[in-house]
C-alpha positions as CSV (number, residue, x, y, z in Angstrom):
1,X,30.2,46.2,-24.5
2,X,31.9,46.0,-21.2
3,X,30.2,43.0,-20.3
4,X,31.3,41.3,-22.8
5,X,34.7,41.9,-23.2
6,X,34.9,40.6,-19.0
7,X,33.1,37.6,-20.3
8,X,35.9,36.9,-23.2
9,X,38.8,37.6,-20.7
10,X,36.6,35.6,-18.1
11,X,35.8,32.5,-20.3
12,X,37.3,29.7,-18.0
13,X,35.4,31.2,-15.0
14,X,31.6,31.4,-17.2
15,X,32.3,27.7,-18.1
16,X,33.2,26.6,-15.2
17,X,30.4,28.3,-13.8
18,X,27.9,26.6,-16.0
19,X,29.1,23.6,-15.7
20,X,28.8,24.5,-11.6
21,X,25.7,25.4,-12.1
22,X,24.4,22.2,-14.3
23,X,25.8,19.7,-11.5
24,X,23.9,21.3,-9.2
25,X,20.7,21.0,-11.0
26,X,21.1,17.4,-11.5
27,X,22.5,16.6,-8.2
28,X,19.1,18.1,-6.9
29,X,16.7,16.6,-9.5
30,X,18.9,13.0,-8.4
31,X,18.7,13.1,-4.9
32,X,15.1,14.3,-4.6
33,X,12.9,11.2,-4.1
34,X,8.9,11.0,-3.5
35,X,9.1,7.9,-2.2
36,X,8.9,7.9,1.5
37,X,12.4,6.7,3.6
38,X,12.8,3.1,3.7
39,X,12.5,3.3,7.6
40,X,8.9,5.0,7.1
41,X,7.3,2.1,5.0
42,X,5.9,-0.7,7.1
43,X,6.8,-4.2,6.3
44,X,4.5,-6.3,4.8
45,X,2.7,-9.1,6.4
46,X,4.8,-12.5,6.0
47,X,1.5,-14.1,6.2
48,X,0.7,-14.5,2.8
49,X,-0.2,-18.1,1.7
50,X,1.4,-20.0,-0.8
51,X,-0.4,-19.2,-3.8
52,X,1.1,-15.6,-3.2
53,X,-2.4,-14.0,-2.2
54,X,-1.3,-10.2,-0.4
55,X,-4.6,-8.6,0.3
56,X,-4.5,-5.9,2.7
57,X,-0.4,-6.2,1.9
58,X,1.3,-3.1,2.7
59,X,4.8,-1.6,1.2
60,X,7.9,-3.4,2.6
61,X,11.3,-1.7,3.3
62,X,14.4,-3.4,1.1
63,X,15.9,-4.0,4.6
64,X,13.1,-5.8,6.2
65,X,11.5,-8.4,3.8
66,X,9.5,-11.1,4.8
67,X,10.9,-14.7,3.7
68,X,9.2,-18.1,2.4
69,X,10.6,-21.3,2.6
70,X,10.9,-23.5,-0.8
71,X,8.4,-26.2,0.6
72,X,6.0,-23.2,1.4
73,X,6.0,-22.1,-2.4
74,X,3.7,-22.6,-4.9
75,X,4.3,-26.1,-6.9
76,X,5.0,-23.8,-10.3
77,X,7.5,-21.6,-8.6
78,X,9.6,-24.6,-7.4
79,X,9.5,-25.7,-11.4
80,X,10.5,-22.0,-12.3
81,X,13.5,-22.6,-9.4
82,X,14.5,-25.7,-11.2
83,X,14.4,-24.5,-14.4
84,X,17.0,-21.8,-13.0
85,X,18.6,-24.0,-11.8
86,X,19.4,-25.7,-15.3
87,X,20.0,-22.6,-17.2
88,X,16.4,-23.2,-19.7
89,X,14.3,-23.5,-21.5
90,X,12.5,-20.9,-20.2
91,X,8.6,-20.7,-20.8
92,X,8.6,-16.9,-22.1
93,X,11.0,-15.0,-23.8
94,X,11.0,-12.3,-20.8
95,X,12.3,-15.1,-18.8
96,X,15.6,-14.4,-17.6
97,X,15.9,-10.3,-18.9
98,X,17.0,-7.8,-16.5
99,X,14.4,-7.3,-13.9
100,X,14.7,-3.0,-13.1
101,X,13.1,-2.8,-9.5
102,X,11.3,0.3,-9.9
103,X,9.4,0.0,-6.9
104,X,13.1,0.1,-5.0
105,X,11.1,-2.9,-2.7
106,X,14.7,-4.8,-3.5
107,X,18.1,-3.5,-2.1
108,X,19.7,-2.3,-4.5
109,X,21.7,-4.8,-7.0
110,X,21.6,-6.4,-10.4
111,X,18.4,-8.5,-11.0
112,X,16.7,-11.3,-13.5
113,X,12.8,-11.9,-13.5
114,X,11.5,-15.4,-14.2
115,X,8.1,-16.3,-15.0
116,X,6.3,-18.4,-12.2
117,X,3.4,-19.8,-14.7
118,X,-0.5,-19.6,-13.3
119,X,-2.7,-21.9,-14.0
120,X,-5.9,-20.6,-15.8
121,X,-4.2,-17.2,-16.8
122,X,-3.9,-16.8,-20.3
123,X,-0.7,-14.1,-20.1
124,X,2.4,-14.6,-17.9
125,X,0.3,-13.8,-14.6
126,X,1.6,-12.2,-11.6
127,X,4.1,-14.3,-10.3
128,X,7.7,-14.0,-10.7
129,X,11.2,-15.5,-9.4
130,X,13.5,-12.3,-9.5
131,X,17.1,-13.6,-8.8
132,X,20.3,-11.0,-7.5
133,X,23.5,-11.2,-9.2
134,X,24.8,-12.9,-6.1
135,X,22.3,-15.8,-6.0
136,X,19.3,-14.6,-4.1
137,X,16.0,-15.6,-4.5
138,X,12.9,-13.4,-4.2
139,X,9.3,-14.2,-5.0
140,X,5.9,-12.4,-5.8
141,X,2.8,-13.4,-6.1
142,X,1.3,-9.7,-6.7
143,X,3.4,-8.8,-9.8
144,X,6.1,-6.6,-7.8
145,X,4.0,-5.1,-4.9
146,X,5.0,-7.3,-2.5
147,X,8.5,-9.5,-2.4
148,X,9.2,-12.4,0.3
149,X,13.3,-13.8,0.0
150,X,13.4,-17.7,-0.5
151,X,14.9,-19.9,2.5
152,X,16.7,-22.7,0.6
């Protein structure tokens, strides 16, 4: 009975308490990560070829991406630029959604995915235009595994 009589005199302190206690179970389940440090990953390969082959690719760091310039990429991802360019028509109703980076291979930021069509696929393929909020470019060729920033 004493216990509970401290805890109804004490009812500020056991909420705020819980409430203590709560942030700091989020905080921690937040801030834990099992991806590795962005300075651990090694950079992919900027070797690729234009068609957006990555075999062998390894994991890039947001911070240290490889770039391609516009007369090195593929003759449909130049189409997809255009079509960005003009605001549509877009091929496939994904194109221009909000592109989440899951793989955190992007800096961080607000992105769009566009479709970069493949010849003899019969889906969307794995090639993508994901464009930043503030106007860059990014491409794959490997469906998110690897990203290379457009030179324009």
């Amino acid at each position: 009975m004493d216990v509970v009589k401290w805890v109804w005199k004490n009812w500020v302190a056991v909420v705020l308490s819980l409430l203590l206690l709560i942030l700091v179970i989020v905080w921690g389940a937040r801030s834990g990560s099992p991806d590795p440090a962005p300075s651990a990953r090694p950079a992919a390969s900027s070797t690729a070829g234009a068609s957006g082959s990555t075999a062998g690719a390894t994991t890039q760091a947001p911070d240290d991406l490889p770039t391609i310039a516009y007369d090195d990429l593929p003759r449909e991802a130049k189409a997809t630029l255009a079509l960005i360019a003009k605001g549509g028509p877009y091929p496939y109703r994904q194109d221009g959604k909000t592109f989440q980076n899951r793989e955190r291979l992007l800096p961080p930021g607000r992105y769009q995915e566009f479709t970069v069509v493949t010849p003899g696929e019969d889906d969307r393929g794995a090639r993508r235009v994901i464009k930043e909020r503030g106007g860059t470019l990014y491409y794959t060729g490997d469906h998110y595994k690897t990203f290379r920033r457009i030179q324009q």
